[in-house]
N, CA, C and O of each residue as an XYZ file, in Angstrom:
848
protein
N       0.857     -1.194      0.000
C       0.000      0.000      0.000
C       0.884      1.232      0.000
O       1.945      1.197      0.623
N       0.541      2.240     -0.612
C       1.487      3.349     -1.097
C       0.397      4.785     -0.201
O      -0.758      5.100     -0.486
N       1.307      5.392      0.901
C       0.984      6.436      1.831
C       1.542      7.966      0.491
O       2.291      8.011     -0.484
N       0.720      8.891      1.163
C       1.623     10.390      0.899
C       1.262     11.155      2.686
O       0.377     11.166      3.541
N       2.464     11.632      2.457
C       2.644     12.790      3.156
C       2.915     13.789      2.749
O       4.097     13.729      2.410
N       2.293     15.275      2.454
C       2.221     16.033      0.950
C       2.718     17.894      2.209
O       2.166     18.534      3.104
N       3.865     17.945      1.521
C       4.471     18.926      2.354
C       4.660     20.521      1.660
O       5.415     20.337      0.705
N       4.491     21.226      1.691
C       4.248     22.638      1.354
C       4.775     23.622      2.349
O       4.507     23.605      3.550
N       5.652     24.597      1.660
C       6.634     25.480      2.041
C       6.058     26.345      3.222
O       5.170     27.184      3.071
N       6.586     26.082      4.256
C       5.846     27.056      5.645
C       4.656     26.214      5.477
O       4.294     26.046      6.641
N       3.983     25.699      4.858
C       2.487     25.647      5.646
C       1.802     23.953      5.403
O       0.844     23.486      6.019
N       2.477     23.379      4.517
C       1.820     21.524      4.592
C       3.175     20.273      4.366
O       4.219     20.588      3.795
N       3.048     19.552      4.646
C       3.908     18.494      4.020
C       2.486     17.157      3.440
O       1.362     17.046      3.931
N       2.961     16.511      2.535
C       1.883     15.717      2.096
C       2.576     14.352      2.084
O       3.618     14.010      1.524
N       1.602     13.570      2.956
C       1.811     12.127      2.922
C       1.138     10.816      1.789
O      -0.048     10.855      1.460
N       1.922      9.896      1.371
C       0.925      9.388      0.935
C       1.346      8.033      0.803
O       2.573      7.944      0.848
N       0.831      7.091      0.674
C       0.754      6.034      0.911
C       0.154      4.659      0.070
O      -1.047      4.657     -0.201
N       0.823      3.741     -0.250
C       0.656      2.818     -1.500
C       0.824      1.101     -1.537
O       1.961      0.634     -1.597
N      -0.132      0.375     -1.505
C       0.203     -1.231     -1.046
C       1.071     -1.467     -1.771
O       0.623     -1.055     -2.841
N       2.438     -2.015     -2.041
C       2.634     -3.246     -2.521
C       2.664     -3.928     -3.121
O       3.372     -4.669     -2.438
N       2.465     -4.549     -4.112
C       1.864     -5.651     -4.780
C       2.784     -6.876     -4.437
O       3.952     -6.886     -4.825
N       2.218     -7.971     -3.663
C       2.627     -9.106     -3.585
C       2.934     -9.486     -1.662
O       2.769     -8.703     -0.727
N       3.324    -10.672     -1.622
C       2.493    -10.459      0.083
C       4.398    -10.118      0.604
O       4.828     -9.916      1.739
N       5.162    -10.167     -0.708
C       6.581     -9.777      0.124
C       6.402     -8.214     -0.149
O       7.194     -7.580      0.547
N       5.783     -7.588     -0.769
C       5.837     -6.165     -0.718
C       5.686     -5.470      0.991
O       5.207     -6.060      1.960
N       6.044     -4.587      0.971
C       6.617     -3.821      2.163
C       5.361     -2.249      1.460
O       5.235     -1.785      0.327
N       4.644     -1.873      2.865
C       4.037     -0.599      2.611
C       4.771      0.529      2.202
O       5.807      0.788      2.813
N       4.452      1.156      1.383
C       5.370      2.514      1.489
C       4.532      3.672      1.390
O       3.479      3.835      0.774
N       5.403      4.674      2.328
C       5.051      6.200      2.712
C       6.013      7.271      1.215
O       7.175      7.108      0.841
N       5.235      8.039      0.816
C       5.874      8.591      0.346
C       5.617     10.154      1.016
O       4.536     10.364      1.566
N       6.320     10.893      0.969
C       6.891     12.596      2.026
C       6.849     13.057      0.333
O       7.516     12.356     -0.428
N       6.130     14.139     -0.208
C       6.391     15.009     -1.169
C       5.376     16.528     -0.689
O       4.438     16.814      0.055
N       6.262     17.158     -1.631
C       6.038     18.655     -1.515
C       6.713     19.622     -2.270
O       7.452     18.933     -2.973
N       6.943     20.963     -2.599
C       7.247     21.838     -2.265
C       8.884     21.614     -1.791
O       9.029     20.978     -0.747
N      10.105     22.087     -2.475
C      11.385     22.579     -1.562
C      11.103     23.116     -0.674
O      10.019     23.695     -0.626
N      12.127     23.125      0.542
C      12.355     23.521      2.083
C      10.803     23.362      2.668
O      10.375     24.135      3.525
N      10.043     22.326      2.136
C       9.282     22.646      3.276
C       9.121     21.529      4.517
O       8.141     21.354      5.241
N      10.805     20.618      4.523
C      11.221     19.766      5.661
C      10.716     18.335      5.856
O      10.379     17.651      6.823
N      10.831     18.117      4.102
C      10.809     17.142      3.795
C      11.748     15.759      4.291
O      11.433     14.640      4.693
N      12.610     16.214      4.126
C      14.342     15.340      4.297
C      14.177     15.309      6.130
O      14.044     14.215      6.679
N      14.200     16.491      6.892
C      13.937     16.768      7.823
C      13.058     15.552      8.643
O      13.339     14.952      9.681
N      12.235     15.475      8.014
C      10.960     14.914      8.494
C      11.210     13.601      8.320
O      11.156     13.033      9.411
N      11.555     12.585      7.096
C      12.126     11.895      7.418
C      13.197     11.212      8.547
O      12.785     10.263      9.215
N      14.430     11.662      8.722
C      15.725     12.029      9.354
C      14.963     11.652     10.820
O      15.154     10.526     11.279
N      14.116     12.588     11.532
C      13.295     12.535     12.757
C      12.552     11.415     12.470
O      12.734     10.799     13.520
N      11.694     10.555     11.661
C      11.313      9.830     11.716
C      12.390      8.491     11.850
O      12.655      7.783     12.821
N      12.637      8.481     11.148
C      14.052      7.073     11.391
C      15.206      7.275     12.088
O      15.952      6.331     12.350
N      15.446      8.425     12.428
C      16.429      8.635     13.514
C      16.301      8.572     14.640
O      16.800      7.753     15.413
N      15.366      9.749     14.933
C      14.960     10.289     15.611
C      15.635     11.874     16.309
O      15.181     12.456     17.294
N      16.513     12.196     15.683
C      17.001     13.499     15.572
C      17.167     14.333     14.250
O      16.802     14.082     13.101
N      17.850     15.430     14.799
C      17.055     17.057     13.619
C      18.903     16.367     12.660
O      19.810     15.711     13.172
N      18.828     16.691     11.786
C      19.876     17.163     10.839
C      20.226     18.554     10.040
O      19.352     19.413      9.932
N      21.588     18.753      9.462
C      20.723     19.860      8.701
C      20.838     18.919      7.114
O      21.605     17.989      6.865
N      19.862     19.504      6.275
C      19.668     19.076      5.127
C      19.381     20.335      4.014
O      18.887     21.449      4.193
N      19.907     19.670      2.780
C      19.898     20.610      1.630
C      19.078     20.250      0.402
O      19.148     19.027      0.283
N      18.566     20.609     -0.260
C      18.052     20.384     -1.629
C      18.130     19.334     -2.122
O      19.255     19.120     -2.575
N      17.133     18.210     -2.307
C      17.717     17.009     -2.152
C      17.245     16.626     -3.996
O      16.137     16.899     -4.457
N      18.268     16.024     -4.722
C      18.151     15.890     -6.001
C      17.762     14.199     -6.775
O      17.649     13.773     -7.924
N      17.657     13.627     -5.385
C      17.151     12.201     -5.634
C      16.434     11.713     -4.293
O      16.665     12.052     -3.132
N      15.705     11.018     -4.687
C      14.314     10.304     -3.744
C      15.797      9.933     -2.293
O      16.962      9.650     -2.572
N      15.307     10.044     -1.072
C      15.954      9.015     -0.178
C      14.970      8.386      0.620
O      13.801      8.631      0.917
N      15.700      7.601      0.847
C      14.625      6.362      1.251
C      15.018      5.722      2.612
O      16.224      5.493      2.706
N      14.247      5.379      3.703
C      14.596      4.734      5.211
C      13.223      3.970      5.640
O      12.046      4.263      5.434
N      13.764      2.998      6.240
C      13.025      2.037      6.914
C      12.212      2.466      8.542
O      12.750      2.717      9.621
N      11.154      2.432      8.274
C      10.160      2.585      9.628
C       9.991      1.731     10.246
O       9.901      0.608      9.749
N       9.890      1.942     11.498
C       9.363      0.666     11.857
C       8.081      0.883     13.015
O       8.193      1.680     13.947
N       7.105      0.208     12.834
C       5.759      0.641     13.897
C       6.165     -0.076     15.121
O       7.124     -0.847     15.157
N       5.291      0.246     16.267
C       5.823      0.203     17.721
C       4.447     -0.925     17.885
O       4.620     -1.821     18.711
N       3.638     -0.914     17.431
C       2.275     -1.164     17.722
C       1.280     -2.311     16.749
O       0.076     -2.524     16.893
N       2.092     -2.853     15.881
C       1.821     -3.859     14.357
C       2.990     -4.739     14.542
O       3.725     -4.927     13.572
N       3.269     -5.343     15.761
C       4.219     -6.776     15.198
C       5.723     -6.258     15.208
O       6.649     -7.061     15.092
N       5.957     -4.782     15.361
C       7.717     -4.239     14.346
C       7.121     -4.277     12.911
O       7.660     -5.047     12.115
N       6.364     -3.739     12.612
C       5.983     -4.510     10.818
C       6.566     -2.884     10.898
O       6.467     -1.947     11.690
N       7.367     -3.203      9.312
C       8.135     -1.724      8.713
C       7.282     -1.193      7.468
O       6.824     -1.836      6.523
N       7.232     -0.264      7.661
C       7.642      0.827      6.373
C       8.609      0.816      5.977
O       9.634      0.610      6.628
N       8.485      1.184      4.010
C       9.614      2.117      3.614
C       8.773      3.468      3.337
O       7.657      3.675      2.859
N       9.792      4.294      3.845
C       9.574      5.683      3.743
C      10.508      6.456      2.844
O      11.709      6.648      3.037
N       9.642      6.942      1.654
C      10.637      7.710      0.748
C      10.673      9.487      0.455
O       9.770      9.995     -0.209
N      11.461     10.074      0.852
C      11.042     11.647      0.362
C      11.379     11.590     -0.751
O      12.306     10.832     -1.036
N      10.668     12.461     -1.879
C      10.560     12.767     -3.337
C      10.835     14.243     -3.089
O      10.131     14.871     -2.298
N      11.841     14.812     -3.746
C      12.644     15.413     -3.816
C      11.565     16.896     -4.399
O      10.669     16.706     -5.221
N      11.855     18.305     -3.813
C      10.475     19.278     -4.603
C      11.001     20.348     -5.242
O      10.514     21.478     -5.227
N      12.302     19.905     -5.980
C      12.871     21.005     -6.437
C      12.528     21.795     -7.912
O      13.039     22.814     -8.375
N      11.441     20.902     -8.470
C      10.760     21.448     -9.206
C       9.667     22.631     -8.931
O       9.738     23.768     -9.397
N       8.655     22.135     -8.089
C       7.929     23.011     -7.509
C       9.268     24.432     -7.023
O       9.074     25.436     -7.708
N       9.929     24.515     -6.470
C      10.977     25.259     -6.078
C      11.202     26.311     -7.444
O      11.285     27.538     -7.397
N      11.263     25.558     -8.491
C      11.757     26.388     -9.537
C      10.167     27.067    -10.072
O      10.235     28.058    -10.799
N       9.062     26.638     -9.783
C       8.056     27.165    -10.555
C       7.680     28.164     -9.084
O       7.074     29.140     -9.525
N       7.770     28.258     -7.956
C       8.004     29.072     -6.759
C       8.524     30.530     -7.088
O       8.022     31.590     -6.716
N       9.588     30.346     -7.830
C      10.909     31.098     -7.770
C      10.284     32.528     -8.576
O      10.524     33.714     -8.350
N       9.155     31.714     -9.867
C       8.927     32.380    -10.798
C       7.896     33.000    -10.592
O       7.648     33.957    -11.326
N       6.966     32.631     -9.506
C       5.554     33.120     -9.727
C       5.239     32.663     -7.967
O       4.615     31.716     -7.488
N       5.962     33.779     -7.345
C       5.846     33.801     -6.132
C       4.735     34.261     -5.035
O       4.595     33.916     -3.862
N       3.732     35.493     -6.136
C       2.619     35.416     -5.330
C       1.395     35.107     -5.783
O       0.351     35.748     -5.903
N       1.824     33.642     -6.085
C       1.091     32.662     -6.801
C       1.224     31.257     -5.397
O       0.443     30.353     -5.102
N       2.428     31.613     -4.886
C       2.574     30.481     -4.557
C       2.325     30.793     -2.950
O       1.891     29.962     -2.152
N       2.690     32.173     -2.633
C       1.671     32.291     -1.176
C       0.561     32.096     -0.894
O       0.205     31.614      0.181
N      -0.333     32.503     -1.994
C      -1.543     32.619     -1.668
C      -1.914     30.323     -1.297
O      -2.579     29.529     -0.631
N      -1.249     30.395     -1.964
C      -1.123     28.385     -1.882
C      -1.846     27.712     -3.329
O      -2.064     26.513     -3.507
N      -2.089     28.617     -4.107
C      -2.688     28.280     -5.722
C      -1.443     26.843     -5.983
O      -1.784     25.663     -5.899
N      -0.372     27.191     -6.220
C       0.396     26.130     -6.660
C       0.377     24.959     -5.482
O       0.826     23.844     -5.747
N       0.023     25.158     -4.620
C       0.015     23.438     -3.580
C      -0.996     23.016     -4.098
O      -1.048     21.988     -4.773
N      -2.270     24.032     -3.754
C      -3.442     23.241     -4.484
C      -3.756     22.740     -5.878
O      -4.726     22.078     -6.247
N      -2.521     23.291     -6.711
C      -2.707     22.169     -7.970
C      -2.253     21.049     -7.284
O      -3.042     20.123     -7.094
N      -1.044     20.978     -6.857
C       0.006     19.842     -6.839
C      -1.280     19.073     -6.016
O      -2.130     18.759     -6.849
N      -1.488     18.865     -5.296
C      -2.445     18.387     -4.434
C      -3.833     17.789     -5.428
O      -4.223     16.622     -5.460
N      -4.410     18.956     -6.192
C      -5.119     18.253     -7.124
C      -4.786     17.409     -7.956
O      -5.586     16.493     -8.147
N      -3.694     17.420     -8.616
C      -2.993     16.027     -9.382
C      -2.735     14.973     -9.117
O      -2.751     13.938     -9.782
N      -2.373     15.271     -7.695
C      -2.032     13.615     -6.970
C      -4.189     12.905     -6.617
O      -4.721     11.796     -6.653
N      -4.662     14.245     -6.342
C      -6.172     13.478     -5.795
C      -6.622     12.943     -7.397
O      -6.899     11.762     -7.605
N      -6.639     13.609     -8.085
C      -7.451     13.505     -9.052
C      -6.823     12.326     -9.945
O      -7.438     12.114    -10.990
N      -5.620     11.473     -9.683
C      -4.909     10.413    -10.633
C      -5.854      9.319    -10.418
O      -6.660      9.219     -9.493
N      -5.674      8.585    -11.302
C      -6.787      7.503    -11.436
C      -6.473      6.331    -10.568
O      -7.253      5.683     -9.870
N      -5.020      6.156    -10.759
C      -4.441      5.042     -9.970
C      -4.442      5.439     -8.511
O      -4.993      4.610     -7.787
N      -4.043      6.318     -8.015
C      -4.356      6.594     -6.620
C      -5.610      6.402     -5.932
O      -5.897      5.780     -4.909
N      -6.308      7.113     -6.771
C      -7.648      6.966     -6.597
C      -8.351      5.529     -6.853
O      -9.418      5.602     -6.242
N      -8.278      4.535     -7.334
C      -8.388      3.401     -7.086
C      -7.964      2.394     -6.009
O      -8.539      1.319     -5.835
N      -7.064      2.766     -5.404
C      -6.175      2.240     -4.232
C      -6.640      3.059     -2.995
O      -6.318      2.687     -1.867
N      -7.497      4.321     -3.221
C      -8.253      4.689     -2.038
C      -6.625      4.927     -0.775
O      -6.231      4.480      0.302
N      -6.149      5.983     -1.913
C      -4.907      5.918     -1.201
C      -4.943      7.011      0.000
O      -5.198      8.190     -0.243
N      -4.733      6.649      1.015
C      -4.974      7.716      1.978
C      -3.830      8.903      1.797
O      -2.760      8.800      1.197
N      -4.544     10.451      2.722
C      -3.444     11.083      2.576
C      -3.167     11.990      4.373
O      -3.922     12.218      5.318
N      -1.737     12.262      4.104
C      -1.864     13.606      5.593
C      -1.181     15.008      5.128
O      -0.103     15.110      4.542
N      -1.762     15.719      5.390
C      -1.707     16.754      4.710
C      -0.963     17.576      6.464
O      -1.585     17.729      7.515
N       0.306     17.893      6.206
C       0.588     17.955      7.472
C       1.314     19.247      7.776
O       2.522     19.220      7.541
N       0.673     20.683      8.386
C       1.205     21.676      8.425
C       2.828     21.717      9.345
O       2.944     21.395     10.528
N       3.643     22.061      8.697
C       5.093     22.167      9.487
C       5.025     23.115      9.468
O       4.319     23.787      8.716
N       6.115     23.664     10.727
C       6.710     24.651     10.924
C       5.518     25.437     11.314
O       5.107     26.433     10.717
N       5.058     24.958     12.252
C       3.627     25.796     13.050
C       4.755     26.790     14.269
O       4.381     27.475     15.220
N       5.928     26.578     13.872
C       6.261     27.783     15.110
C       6.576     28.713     14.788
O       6.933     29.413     15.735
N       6.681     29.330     13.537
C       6.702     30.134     12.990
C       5.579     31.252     13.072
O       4.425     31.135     12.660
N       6.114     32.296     13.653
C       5.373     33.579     13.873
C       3.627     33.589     13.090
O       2.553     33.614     13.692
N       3.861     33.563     11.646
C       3.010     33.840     10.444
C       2.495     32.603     10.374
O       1.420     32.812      9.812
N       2.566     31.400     10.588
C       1.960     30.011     10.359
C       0.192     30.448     10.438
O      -0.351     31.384     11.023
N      -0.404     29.314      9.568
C      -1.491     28.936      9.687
C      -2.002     28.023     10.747
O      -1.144     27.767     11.592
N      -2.904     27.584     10.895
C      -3.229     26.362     11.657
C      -3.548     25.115     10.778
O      -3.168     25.100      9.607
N      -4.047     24.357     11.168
C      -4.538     22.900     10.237
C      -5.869     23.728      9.401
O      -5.977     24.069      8.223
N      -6.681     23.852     10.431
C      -8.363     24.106      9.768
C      -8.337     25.210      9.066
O      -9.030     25.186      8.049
N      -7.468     26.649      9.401
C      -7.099     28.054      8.018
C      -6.744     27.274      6.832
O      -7.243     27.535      5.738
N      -5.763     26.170      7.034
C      -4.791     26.042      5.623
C      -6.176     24.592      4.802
O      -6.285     24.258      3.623
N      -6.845     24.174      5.829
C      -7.922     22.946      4.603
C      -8.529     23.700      4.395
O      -8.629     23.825      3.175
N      -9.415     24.798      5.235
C     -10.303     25.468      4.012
C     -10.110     26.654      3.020
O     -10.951     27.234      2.333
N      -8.404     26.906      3.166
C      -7.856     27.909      2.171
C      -7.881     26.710      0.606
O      -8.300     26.903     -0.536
N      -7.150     25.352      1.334
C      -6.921     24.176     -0.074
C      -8.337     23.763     -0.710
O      -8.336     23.285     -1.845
N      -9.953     23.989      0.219
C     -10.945     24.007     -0.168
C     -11.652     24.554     -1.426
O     -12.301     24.172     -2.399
N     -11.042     25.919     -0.723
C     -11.614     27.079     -1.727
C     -10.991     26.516     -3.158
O     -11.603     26.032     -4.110
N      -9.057     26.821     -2.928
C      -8.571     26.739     -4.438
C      -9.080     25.372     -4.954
O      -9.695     25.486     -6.014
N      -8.990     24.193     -4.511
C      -9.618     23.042     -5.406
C     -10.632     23.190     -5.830
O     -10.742     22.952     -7.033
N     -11.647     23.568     -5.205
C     -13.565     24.438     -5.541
C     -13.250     25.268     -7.369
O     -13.714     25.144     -8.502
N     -12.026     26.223     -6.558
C     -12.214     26.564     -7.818
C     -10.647     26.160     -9.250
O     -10.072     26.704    -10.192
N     -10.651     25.214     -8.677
C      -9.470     24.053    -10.059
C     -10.404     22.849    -10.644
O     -10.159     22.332    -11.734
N     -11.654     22.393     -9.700
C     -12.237     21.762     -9.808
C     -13.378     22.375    -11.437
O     -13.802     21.643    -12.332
N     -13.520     23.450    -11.336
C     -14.695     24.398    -12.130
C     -13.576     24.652    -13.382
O     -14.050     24.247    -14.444
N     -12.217     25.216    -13.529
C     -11.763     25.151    -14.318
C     -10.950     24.671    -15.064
O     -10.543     25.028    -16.169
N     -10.634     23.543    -14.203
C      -9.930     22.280    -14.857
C     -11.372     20.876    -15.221
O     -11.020     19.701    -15.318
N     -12.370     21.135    -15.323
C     -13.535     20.186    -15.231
C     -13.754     19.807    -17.280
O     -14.787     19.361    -17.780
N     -12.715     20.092    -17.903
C     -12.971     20.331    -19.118
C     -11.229     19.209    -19.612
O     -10.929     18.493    -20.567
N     -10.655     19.563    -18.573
C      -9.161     18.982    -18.713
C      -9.074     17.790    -17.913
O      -7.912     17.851    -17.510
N      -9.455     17.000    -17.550
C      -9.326     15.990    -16.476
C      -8.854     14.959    -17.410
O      -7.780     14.538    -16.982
N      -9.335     14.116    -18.971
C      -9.020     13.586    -19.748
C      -7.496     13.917    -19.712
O      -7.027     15.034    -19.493
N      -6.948     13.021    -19.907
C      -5.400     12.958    -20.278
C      -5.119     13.558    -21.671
O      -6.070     13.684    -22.442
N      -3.591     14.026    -22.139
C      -3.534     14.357    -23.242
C      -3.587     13.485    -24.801
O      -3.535     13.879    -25.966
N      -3.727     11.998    -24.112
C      -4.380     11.415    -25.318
C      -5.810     11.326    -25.040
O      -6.403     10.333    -25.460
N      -6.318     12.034    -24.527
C      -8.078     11.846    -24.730
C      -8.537     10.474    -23.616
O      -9.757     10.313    -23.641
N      -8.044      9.807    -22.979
C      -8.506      8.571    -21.881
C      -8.870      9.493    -20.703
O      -8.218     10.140    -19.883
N     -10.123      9.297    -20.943
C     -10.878     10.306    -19.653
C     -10.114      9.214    -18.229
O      -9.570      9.781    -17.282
N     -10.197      7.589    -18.298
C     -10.040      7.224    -17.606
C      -8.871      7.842    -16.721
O      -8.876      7.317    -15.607
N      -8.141      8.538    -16.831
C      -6.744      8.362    -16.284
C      -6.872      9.930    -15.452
O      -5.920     10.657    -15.172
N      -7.939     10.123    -15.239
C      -8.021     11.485    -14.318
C      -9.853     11.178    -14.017
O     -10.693     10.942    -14.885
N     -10.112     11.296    -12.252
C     -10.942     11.195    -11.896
C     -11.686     12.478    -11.266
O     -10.868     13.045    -10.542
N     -12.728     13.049    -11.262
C     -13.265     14.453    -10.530
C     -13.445     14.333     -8.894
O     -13.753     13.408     -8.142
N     -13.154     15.511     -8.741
C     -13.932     15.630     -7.150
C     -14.504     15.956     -6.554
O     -14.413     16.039     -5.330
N     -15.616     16.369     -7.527
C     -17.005     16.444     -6.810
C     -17.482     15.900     -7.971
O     -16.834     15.563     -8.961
N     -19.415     15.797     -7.660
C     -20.053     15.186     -8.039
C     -20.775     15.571     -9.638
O     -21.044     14.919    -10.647
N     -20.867     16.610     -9.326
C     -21.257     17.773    -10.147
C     -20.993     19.049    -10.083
O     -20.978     19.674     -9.023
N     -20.682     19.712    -11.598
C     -19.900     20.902    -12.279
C     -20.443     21.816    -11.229
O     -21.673     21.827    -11.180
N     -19.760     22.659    -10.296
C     -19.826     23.686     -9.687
C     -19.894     23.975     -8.044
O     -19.701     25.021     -7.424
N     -20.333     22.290     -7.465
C     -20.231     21.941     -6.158
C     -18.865     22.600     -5.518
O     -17.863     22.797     -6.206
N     -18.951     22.928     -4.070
C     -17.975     23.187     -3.817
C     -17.646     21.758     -3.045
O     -18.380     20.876     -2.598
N     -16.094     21.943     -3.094
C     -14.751     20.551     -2.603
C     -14.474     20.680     -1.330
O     -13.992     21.636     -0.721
N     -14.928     19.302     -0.852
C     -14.650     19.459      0.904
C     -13.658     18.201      1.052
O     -13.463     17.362      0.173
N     -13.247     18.218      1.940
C     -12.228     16.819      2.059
C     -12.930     15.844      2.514
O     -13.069     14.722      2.026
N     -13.555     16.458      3.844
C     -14.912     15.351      4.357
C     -15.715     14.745      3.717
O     -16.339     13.856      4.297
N     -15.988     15.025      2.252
C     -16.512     14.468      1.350
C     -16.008     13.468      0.141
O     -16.579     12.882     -0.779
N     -14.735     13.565      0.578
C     -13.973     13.031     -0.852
C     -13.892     11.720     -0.772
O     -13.125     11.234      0.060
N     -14.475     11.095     -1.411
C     -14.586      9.817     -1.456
C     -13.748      8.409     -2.592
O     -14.000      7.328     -3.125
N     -12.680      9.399     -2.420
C     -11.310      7.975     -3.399
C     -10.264      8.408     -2.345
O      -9.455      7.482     -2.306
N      -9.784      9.643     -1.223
C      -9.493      9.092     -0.157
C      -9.569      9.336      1.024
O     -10.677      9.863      1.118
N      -9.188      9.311      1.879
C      -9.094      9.718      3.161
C      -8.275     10.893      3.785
O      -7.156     10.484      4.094
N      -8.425     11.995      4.027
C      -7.786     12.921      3.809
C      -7.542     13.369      5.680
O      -8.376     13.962      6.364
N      -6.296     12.918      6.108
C      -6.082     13.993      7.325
C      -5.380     14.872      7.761
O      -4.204     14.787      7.407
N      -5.688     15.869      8.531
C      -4.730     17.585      8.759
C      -4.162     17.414     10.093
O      -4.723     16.941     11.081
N      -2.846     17.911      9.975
C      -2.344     17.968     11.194
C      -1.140     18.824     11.446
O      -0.459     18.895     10.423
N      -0.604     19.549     12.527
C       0.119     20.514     12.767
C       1.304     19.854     13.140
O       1.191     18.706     13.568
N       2.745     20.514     13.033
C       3.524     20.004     14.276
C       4.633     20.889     13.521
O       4.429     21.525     12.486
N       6.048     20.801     14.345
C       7.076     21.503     13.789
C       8.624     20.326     13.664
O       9.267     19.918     14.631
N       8.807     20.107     12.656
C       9.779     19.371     12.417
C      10.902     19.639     13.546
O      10.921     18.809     14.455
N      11.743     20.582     13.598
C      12.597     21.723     14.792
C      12.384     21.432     16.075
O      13.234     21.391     16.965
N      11.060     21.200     16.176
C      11.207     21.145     17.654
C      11.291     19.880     18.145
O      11.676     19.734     19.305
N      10.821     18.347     17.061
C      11.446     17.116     17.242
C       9.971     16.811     18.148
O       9.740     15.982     19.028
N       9.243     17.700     17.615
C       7.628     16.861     18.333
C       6.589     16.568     16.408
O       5.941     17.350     15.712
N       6.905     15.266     16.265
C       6.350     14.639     15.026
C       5.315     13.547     15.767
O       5.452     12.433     15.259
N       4.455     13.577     16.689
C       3.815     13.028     17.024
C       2.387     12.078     16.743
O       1.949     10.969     17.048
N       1.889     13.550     15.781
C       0.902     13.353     14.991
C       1.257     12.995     13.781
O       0.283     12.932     13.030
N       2.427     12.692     13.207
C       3.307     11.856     12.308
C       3.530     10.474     12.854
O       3.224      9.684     11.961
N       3.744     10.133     13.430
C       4.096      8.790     14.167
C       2.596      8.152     14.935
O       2.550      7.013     15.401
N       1.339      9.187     14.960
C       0.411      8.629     15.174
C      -0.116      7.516     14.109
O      -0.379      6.319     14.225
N      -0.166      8.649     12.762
C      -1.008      8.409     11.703
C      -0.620      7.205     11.277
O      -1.467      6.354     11.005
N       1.037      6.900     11.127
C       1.623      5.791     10.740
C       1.345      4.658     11.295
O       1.189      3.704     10.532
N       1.256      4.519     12.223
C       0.427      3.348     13.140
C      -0.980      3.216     13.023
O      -1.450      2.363     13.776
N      -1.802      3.822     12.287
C      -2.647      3.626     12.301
C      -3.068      2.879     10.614
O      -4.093      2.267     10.315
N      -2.041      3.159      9.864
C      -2.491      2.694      8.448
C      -2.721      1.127      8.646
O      -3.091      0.432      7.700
């Protein structure tokens, strides 16, 4: 089973999560986001259990979890590297405060067909809540509300892939103009949660994981 943990600069990290295939397959977490938003970090504290410093990371790294509460049964946990997002950041920066660019990235991963068949859960996980300017969990889902509400209305014409297989992109809502709630989304499971990588309290990270 294949996890996300879906991470965004100052204000989300995104988890996500993916079975396997085969009964020797091993679960895996995947950590993507957004550059610096403590991705690598977050890892590092998870399998370490201490802070590092870390830089721009230009290939996936990957570490073994292990649950306290399932047998020792492990995870692999991989961060995916966000130095792309970083470069489209760079260019169109108050684009990317307002959080327009998470909430695509975020819509692409909900809206894939394969994810969405696997009912892949997600954690949508605000870092760096100690930061002066931070959001909370419930400001930053119904800021990602609004923009999907409205990616949902103008991407509702584009969901088909660029060879025309509607299959390979699924909607999220029911009908053209509804507004997008998470509580409603029904291909996955969507949960919010605060914490600060820095301060080495990932709690509600180490909850969620035990619970898949």
């Amino acid at each position: 089973m294949l996890y996300v943990v879906l991470g965004i600069v100052l204000i989300t990290l995104f988890l996500l999560a993916y079975f396997c295939i085969g009964s020797a397959g091993r679960s895996t977490v995947l950590i993507t986001g957004p550059c610096d938003a403590g991705k690598t970090s977050l890892l590092i504290m998870l399998a370490h259990k201490k802070n590092a410093m870390t830089f721009t990371s230009l290939i996936p790294n990957v570490e073994d979890y292990e649950l306290r509460m399932k047998n020792l049964r492990k995870l692999k946990i991989v961060d995916v590297p966000g130095l792309e997002k970083l470069r489209f950041e760079c260019i169109n920066k108050q684009k990317a405060n307002t959080g327009q660019d998470t909430a695509e990235y975020l819509f692409d991963l909900m809206t894939n067909a394969t994810l969405a068949r696997s009912r892949v859960p997600f954690l949508i996980l605000c870092n760096k809540n100690d930061l002066p300017d931070a959001k909370d969990a419930v400001s930053i889902e119904q800021m990602l509300e609004t923009e999907l509400t409205t990616l949902c209305r103008t991407k509702a014409n584009a969901l088909a892939g660029l060879d025309g297989h509607k299959e390979l992109r699924v909607p999220l809502v029911k009908k053209s103009g509804e507004k997008f709630l998470f509580a409603e989304c029904k291909h996955h499971c969507v949960t919010f949660a605060t914490c600060s990588v820095t301060s080495t309290d990932i709690s509600p990270v180490r909850l969620w994981l035990e619970r898949l």
